[in-house]
PDB file of N, CA, C and O in Angstrom:
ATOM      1  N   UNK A   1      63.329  47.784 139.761  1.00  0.00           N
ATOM      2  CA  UNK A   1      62.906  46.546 140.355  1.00  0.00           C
ATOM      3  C   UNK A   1      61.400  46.542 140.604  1.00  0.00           C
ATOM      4  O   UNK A   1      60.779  45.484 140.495  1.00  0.00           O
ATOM      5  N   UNK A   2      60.713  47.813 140.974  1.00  0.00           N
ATOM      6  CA  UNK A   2      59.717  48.034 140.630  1.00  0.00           C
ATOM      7  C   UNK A   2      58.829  47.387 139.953  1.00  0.00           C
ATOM      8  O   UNK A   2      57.804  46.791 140.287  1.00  0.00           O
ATOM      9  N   UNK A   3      59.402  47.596 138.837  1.00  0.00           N
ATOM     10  CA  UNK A   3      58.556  47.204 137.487  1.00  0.00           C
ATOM     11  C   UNK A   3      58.024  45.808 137.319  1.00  0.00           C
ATOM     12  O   UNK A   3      56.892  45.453 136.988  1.00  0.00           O
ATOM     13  N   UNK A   4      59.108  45.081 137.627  1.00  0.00           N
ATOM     14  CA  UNK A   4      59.511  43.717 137.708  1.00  0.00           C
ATOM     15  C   UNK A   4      58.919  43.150 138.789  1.00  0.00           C
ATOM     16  O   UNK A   4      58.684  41.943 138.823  1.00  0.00           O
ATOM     17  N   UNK A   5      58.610  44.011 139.817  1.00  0.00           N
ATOM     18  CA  UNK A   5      57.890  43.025 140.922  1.00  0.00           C
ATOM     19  C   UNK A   5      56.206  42.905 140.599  1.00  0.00           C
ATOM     20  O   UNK A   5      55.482  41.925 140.777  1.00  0.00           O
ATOM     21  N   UNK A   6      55.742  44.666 139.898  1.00  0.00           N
ATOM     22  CA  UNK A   6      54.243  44.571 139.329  1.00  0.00           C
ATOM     23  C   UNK A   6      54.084  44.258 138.129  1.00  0.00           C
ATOM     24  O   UNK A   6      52.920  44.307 137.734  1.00  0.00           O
ATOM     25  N   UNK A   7      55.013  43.889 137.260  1.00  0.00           N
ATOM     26  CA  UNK A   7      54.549  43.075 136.026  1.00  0.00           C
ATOM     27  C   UNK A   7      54.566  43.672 134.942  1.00  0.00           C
ATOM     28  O   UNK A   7      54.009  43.219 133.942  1.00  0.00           O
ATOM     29  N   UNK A   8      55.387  45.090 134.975  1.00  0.00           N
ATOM     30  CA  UNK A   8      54.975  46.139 134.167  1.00  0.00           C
ATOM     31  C   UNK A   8      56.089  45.629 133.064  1.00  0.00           C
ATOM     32  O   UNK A   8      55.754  45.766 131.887  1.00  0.00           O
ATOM     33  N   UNK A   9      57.424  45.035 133.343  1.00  0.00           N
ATOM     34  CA  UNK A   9      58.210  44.803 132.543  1.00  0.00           C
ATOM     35  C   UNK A   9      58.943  43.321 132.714  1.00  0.00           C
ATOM     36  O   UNK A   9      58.629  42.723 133.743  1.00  0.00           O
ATOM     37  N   UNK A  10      59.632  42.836 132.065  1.00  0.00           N
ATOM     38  CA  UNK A  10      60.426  41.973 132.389  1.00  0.00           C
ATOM     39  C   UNK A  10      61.652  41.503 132.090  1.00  0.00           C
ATOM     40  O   UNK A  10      61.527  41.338 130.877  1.00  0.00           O
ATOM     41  N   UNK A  11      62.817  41.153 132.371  1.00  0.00           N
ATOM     42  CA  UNK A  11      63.868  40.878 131.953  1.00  0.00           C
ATOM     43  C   UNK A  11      64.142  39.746 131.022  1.00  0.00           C
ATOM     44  O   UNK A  11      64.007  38.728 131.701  1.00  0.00           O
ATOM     45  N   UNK A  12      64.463  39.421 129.789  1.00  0.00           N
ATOM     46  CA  UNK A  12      65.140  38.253 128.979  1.00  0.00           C
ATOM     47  C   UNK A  12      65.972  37.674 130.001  1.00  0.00           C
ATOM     48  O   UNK A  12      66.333  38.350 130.965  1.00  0.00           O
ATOM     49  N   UNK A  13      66.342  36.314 129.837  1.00  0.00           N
ATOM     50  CA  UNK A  13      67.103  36.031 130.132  1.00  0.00           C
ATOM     51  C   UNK A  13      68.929  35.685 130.009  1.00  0.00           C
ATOM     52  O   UNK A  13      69.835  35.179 130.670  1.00  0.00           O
ATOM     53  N   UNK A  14      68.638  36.479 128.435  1.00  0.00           N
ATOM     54  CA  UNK A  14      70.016  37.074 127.799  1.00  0.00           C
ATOM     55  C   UNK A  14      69.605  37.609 127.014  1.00  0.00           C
ATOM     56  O   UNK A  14      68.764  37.267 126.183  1.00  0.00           O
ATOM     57  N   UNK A  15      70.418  39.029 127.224  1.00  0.00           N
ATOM     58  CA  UNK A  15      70.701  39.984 125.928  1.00  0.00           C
ATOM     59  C   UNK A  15      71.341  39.774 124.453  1.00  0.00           C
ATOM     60  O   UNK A  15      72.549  39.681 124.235  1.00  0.00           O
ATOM     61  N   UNK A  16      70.242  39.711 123.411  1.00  0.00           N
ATOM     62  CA  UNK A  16      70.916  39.596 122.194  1.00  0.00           C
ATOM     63  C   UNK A  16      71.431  37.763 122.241  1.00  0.00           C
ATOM     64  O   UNK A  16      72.008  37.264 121.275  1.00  0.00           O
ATOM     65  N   UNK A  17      71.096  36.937 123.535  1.00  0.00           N
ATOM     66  CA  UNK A  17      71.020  35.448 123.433  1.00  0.00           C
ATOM     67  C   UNK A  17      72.517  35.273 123.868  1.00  0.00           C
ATOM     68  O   UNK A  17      73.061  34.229 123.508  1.00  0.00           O
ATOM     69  N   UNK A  18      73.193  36.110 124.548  1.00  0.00           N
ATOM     70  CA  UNK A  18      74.420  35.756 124.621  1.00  0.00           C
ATOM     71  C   UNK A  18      74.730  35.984 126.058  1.00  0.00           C
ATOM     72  O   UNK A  18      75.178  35.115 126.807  1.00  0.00           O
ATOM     73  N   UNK A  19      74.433  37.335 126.426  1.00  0.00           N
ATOM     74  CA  UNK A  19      74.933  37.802 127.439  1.00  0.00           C
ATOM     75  C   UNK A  19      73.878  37.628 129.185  1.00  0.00           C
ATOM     76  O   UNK A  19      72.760  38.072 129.446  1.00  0.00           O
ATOM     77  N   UNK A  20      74.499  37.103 129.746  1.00  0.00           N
ATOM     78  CA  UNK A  20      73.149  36.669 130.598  1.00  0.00           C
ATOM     79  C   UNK A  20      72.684  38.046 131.838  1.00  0.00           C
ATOM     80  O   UNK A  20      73.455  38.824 132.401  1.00  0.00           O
ATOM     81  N   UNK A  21      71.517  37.973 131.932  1.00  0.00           N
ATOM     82  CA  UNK A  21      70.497  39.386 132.915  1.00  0.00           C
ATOM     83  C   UNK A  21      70.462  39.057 133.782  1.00  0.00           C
ATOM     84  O   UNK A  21      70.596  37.862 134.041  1.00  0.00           O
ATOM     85  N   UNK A  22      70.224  40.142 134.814  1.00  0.00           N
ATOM     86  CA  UNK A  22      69.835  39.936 135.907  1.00  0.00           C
ATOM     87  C   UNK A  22      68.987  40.836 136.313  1.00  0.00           C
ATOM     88  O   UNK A  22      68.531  41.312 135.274  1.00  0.00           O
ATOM     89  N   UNK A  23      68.468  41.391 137.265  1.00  0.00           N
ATOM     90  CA  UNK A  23      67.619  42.290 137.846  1.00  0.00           C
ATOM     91  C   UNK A  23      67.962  43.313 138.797  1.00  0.00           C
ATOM     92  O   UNK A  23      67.452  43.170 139.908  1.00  0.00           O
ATOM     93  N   UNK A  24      68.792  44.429 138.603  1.00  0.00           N
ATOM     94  CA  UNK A  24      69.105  45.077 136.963  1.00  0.00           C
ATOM     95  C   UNK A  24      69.859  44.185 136.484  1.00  0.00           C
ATOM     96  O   UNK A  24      70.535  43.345 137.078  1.00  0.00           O
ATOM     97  N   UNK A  25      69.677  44.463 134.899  1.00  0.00           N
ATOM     98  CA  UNK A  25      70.355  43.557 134.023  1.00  0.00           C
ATOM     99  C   UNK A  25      71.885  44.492 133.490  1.00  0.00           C
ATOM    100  O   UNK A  25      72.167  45.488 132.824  1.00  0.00           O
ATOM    101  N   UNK A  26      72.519  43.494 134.222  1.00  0.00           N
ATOM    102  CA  UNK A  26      73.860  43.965 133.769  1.00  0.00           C
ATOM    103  C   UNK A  26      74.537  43.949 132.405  1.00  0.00           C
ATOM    104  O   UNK A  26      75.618  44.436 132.077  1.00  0.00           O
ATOM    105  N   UNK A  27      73.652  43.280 131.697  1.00  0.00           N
ATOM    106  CA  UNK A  27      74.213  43.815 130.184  1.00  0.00           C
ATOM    107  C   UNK A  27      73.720  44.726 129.703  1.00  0.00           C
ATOM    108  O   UNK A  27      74.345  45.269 128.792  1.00  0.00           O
ATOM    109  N   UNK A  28      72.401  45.279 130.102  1.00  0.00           N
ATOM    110  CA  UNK A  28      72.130  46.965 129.801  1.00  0.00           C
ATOM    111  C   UNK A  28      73.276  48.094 130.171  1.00  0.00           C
ATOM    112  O   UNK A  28      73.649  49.034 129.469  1.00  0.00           O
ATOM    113  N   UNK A  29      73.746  47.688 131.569  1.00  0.00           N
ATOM    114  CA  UNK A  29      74.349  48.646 132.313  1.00  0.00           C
ATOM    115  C   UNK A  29      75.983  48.769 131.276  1.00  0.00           C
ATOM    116  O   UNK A  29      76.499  49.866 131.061  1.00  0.00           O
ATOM    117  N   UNK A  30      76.613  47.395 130.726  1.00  0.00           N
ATOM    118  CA  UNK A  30      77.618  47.548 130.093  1.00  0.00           C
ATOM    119  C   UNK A  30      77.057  47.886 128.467  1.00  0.00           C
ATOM    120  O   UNK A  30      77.926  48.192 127.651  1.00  0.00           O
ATOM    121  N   UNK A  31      75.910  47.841 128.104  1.00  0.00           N
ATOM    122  CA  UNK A  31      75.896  48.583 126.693  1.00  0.00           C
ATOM    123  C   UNK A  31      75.808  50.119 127.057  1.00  0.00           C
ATOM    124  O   UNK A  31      76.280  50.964 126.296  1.00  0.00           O
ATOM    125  N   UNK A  32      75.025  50.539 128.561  1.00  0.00           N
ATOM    126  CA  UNK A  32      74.919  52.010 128.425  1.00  0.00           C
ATOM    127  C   UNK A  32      76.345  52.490 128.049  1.00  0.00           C
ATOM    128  O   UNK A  32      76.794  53.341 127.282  1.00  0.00           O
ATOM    129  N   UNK A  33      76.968  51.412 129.079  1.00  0.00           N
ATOM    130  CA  UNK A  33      78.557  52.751 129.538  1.00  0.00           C
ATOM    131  C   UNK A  33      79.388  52.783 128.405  1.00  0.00           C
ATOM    132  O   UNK A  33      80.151  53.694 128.082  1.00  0.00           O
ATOM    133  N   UNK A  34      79.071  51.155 127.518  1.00  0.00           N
ATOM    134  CA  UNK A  34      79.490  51.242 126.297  1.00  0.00           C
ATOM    135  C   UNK A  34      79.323  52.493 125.194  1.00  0.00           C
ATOM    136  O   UNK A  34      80.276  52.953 124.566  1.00  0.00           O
ATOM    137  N   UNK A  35      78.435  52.793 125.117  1.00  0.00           N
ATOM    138  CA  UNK A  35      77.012  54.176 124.582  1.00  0.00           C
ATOM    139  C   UNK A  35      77.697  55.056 125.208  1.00  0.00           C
ATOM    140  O   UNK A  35      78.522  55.559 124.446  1.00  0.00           O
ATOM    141  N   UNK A  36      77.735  55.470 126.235  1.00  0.00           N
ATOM    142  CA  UNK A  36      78.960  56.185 126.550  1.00  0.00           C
ATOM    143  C   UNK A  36      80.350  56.939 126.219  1.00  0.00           C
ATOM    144  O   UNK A  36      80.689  58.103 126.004  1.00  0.00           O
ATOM    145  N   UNK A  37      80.992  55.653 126.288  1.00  0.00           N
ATOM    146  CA  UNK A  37      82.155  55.812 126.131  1.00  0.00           C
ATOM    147  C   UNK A  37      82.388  56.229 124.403  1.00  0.00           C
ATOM    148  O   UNK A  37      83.130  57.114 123.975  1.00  0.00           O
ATOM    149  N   UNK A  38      81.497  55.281 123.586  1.00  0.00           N
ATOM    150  CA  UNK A  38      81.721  55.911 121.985  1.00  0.00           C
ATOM    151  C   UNK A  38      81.048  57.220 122.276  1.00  0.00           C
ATOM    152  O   UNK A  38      81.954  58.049 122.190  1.00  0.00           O
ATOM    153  N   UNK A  39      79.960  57.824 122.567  1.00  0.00           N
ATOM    154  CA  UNK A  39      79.535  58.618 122.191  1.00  0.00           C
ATOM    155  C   UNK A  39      80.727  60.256 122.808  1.00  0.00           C
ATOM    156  O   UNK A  39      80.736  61.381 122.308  1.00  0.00           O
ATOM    157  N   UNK A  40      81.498  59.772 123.904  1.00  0.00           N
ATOM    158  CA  UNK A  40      82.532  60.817 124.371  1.00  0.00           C
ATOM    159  C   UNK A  40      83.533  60.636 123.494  1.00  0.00           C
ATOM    160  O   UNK A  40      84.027  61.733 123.234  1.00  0.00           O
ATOM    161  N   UNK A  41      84.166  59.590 122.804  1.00  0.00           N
ATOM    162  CA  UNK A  41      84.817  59.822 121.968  1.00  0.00           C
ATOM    163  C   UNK A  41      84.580  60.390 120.825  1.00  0.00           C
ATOM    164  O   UNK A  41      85.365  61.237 120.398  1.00  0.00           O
ATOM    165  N   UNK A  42      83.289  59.971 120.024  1.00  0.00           N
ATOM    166  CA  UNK A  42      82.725  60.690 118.913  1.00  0.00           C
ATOM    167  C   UNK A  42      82.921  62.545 119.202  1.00  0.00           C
ATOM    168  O   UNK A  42      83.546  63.277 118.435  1.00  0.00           O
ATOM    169  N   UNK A  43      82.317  62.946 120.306  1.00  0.00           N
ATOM    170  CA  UNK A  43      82.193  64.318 120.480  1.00  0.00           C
ATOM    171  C   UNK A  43      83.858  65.148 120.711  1.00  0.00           C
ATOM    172  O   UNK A  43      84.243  66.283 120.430  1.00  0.00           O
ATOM    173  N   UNK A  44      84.720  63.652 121.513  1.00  0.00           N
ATOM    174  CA  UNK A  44      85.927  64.647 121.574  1.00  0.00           C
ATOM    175  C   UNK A  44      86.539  64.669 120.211  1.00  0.00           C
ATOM    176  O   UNK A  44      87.404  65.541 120.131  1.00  0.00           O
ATOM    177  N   UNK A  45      86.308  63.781 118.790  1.00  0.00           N
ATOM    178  CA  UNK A  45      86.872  63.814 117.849  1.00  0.00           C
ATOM    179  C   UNK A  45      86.169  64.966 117.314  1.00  0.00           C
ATOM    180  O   UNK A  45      87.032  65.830 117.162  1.00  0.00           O
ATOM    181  N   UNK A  46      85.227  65.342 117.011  1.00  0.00           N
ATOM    182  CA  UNK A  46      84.122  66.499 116.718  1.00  0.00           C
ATOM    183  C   UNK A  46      84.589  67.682 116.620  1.00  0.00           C
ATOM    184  O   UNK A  46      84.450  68.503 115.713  1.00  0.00           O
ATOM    185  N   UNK A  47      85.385  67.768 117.996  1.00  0.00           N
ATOM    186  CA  UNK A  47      85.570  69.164 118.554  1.00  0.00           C
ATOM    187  C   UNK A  47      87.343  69.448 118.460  1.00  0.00           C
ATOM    188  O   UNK A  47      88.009  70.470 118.626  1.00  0.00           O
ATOM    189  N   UNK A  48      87.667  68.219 118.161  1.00  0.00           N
ATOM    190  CA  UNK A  48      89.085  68.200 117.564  1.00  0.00           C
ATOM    191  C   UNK A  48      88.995  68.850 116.295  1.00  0.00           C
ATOM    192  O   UNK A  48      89.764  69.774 116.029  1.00  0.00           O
ATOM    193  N   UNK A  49      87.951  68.374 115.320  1.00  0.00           N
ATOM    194  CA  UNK A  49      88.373  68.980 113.993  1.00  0.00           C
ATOM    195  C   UNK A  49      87.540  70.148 113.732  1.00  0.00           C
ATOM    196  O   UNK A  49      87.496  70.621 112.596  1.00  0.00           O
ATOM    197  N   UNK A  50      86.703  70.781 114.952  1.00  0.00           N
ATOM    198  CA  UNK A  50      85.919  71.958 115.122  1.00  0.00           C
ATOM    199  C   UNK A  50      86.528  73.057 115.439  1.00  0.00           C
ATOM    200  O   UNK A  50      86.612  74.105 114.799  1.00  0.00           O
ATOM    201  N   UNK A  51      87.107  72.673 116.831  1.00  0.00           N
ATOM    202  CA  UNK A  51      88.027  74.142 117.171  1.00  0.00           C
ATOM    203  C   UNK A  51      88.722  74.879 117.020  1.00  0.00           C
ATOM    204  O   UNK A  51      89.782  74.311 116.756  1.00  0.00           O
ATOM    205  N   UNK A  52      88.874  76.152 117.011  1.00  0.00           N
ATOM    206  CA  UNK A  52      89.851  76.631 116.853  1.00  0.00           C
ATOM    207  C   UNK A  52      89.770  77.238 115.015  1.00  0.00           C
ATOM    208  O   UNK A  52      90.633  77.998 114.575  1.00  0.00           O
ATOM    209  N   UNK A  53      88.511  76.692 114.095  1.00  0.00           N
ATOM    210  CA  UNK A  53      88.385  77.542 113.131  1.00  0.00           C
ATOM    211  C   UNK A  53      87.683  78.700 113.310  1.00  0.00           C
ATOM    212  O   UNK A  53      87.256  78.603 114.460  1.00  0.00           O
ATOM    213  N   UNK A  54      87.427  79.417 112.994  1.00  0.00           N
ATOM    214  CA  UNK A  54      86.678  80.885 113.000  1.00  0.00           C
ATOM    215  C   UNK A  54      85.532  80.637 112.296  1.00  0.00           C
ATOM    216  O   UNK A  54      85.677  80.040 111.230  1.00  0.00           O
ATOM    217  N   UNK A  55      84.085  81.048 112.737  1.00  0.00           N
ATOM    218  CA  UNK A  55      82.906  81.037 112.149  1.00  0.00           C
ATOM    219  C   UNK A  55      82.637  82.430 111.656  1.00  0.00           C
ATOM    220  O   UNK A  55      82.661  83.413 112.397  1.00  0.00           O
ATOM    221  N   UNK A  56      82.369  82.471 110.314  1.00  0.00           N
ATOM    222  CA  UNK A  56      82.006  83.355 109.502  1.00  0.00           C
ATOM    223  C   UNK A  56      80.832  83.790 109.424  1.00  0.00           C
ATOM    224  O   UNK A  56      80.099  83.134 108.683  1.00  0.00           O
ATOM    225  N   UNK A  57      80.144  85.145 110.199  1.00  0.00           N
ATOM    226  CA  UNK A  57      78.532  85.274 109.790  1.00  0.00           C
ATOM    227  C   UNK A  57      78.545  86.618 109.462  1.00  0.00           C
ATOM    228  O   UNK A  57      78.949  87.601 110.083  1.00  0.00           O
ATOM    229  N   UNK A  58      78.041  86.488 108.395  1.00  0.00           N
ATOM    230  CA  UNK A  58      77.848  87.540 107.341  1.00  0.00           C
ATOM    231  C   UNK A  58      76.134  88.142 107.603  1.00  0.00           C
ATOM    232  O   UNK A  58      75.335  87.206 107.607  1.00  0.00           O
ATOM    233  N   UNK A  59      75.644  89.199 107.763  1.00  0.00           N
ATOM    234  CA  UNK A  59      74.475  89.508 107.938  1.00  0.00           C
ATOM    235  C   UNK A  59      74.285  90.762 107.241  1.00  0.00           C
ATOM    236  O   UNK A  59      74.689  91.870 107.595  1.00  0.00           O
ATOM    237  N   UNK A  60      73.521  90.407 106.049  1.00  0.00           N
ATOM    238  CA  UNK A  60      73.133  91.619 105.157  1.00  0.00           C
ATOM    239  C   UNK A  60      71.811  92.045 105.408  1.00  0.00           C
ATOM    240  O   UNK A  60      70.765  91.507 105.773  1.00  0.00           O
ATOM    241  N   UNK A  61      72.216  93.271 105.075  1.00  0.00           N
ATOM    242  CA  UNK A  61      70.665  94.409 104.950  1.00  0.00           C
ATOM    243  C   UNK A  61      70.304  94.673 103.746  1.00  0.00           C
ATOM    244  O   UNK A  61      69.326  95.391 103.539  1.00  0.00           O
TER     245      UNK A  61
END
């Protein structure tokens, strides 16, 4: 809010023209958690098809 009171930044008055801001802008706050939520799923699928194989390291002389 800061920012917004010295001029440093400012809010649209909709995100992407659709979604309407506020100060904080609550459509940031639902793309973060959005960003979020894929990015915990991405990692739990990750580690689904990660685990549990054996890593092979071979180190020659």
């Amino acid at each position: 809010m800061a920012g917004t009171y010295f001029k440093c930044w400012k809010w649209v008055p909709k995100t992407f023209g659709l979604i309407p801001t506020s100060n904080p802008p609550m459509g940031a706050v639902f793309f973060y958690a959005g960003g979020d939520i894929l990015l915990t799923k991405i990692v739990d699928y990750w580690k689904s098809k990660t685990t549990g194989k054996p890593i092979e390291i071979v180190i020659e002389s």
